[in-house]
C-alpha positions, 0 to 999 in steps of 0.5 A: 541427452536432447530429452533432458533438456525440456524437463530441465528447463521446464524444471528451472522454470517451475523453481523460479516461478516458485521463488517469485511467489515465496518472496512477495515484495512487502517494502519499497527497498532501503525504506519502511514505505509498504509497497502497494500490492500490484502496484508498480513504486514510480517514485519517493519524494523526501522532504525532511527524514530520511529516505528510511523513515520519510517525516514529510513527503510521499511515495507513488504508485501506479497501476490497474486499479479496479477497487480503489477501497479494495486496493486499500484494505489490501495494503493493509497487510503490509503497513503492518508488517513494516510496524504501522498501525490501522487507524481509519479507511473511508472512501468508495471503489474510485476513492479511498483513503486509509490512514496508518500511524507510527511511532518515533523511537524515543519521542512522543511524535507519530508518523502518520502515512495517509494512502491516497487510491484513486482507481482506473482499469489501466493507470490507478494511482495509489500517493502514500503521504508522510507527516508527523503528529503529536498524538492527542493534539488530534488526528492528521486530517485525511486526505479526502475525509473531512469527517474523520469516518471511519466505517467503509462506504455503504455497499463496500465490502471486505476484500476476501481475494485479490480483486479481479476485474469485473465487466470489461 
């Protein structure tokens, strides 16, 4: 019986590794705020909306950073599974912004969700901005982006994997 144990356990241990993989976290619970992937959620702020569909505020994030435009392209995926739209991306490894816009059920106004990234090896922010526009009254301007650019910084690539540290 004593011989069971370790198998057992390591058994359960395997399950739960296992279903902490297959269960990725894509949303900050009870909202449509995409969760920044690596990224710890440490706080939302509504100024008008609700808590499930923020018109005005932000949500933060913080953790290892080491590719800010990295981390950016990488949240892409979960702005699209919660129904947001890719608009634009600029910025350079320590800072990046990419902006995501969606519809209002049964209006013609836009949310527009701005990702703010700043990298650091050990507390990289990550500041999703929520605000609303009437689409063709021209673009919510990007925080960071004057320009309104839209191709990624000279040098930048396309992250293929989860970014890695590089030199130590």
């Amino acid at each position: 019986m004593a011989s069971n144990l370790p198998t057992s356990l390591s058994a359960a241990i395997l399950i739960a590794i296992c279903a902490g993989c297959t269960n990725s976290k894509k949303q900050v619970a009870g909202t449509d705020i995409p969760v920044i992937p690596q990224l710890q959620h440490t706080g939302t702020q509504v100024v008008s909306g609700s808590r499930r569909a923020i018109t005005d505020g932000s949500a933060s994030f913080q953790g290892p950073v080491y590719d800010a435009l990295e981390r950016a392209r990488w949240s892409e995926a979960n702005f699209e599974h919660l129904g947001w739209t890719f608009e634009k991306i600029s910025g350079t490894p320590r800072q990046a912004t990419a902006v995501f816009v969606k519809p209002v059920k049964d209006s013609d106004v836009q949310r527009v969700a701005t990702l703010d990234v700043t990298a650091d090896r050990r507390d990289g922010v990550a500041t999703i901005h929520f605000s609303t526009r009437t689409p063709g009254s021209g673009a919510a301007p990007a925080s960071g982006d004057p320009e309104g650019a839209s191709a990624p910084a000279p040098g930048a690539s396309s992250p293929t994997k989860p970014e890695t540290p590089a030199d130590g």
